[in-house]
C-alpha positions as CSV (number, residue, x, y, z in Angstrom):
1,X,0.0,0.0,0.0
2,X,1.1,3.1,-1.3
3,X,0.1,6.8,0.5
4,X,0.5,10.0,-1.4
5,X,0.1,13.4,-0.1
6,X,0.8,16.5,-2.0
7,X,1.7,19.6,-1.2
8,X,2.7,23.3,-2.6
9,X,-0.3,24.5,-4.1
10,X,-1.7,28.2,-3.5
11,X,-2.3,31.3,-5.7
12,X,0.0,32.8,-7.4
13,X,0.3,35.3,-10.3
14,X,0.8,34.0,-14.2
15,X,4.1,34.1,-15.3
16,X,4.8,33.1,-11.9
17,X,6.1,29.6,-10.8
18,X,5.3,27.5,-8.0
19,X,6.8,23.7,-6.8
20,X,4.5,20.8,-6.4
21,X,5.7,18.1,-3.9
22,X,4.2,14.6,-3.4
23,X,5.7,12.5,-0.4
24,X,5.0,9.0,-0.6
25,X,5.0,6.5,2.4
26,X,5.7,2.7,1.8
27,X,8.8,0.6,1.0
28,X,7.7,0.2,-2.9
29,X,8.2,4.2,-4.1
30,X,11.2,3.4,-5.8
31,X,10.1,0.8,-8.4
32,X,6.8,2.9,-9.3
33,X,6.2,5.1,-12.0
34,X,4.7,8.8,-10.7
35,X,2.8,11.0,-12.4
36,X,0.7,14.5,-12.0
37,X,-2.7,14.6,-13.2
38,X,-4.7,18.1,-12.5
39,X,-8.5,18.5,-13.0
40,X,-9.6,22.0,-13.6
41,X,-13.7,22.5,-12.6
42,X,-15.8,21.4,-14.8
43,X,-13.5,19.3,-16.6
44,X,-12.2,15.9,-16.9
45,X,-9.0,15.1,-15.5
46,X,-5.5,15.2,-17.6
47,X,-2.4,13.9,-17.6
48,X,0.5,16.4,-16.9
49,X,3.8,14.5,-16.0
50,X,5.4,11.5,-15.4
51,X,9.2,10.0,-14.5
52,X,9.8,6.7,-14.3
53,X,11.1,4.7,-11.4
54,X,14.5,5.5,-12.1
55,X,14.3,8.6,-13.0
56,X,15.7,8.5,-16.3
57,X,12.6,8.8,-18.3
58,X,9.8,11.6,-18.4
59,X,6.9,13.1,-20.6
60,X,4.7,15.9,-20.6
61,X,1.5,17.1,-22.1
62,X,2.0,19.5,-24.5
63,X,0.1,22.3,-22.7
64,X,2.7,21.8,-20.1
65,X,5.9,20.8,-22.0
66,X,8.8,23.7,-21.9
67,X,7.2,24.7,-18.9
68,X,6.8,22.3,-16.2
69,X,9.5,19.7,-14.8
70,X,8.9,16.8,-13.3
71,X,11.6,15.2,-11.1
72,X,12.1,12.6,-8.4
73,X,14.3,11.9,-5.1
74,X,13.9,8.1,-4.5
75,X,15.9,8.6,-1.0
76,X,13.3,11.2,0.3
77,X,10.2,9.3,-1.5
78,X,9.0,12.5,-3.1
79,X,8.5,13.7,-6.4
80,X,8.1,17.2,-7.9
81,X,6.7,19.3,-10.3
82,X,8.2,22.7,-11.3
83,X,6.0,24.9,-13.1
84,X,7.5,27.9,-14.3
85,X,5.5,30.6,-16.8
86,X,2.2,29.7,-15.3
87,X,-1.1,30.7,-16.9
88,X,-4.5,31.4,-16.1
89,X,-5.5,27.8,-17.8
90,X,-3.2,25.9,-15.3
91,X,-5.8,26.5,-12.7
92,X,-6.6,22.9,-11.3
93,X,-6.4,20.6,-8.7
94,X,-3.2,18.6,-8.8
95,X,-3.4,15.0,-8.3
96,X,0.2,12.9,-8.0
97,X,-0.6,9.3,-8.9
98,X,1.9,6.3,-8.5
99,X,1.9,2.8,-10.3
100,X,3.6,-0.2,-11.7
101,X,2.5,0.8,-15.5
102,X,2.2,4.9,-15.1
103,X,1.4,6.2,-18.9
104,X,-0.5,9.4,-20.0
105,X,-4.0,7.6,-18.2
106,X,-5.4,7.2,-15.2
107,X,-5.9,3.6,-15.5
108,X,-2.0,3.6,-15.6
109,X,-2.0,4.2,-12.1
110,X,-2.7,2.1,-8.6
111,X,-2.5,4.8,-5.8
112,X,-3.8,8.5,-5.6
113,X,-3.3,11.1,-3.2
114,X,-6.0,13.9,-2.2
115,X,-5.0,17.1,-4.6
116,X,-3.1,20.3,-3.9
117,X,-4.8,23.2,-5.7
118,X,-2.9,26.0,-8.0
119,X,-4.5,29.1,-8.7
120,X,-3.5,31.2,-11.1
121,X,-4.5,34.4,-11.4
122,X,-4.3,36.9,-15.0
C-alpha cells in the first residue's frame, strides 16, 4: 500500500512559478512510476507529467511541455513538479498518482493522493 500526499499548491500570479511536492510512504516508491494529473472545474482530469522509477525517463503534455519539470528523489520518497510561466488555464487541482504501469492515463495508475490546488490568477 502506497500513500500520497501533495503539497505546494496556492495562488499565485501568471508568469509566476510555484513547486508541487508529493511524499509518498511505503517501501515500494522506488520501483513505481509517478505521475501528475490536474482536474480544472468542470473538466475531466488530464495527464501532466510522469518520471519513471528510475528517473531516467519523463513526458509531458503538450500544454505543459517547456514549462513544467517533473523530477524525483527516491531517498526522500518524493516527487516534484516545477511549473515555471504559469497561466490562467493551469488553474486545477493537482493529483500525484503512483503505479507499476504509469502512462499518460489514469488507468496507468494504482494509488492516488487527495490534490493540492494551484491558482493562477491573470
Amino acid at each position: 500500500q502506497v500513500q500520497l500526499v501533495e503539497s505546494g499548491g496556492r495562488l499565485v500570479q501568471a508568469g509566476g512559478s510555484l513547486r508541487l511536492s508529493c511524499a509518498a510512504s511505503g517501501r515500494t516508491f522506488s520501483t513505481l512510476t509517478m505521475g501528475w494529473f490536474r482536474q480544472a472545474p468542470g473538466k475531466e482530469r488530464e495527464f501532466v507529467a510522469a518520471i519513471s522509477w528510475s528517473g531516467a525517463s519523463t513526458r509531458y503534455a503538450s500544454s505543459v511541455k517547456g514549462r513544467f519539470t517533473i523530477s524525483r528523489d527516491n531517498a526522500k520518497n518524493t516527487v516534484y513538479l516545477q511549473m515555471n510561466s504559469l497561466k490562467a488555464e493551469d488553474t486545477a487541482v493537482y493529483y500525484c498518482a503512483a503505479g507499476y504501469l504509469g502512462g499518460d492515463y489514469g488507468s496507468g495508475y494504482d494509488y492516488w493522493g487527495q490534490g493540492t490546488q494551484v491558482t493562477v490568477s491573470s
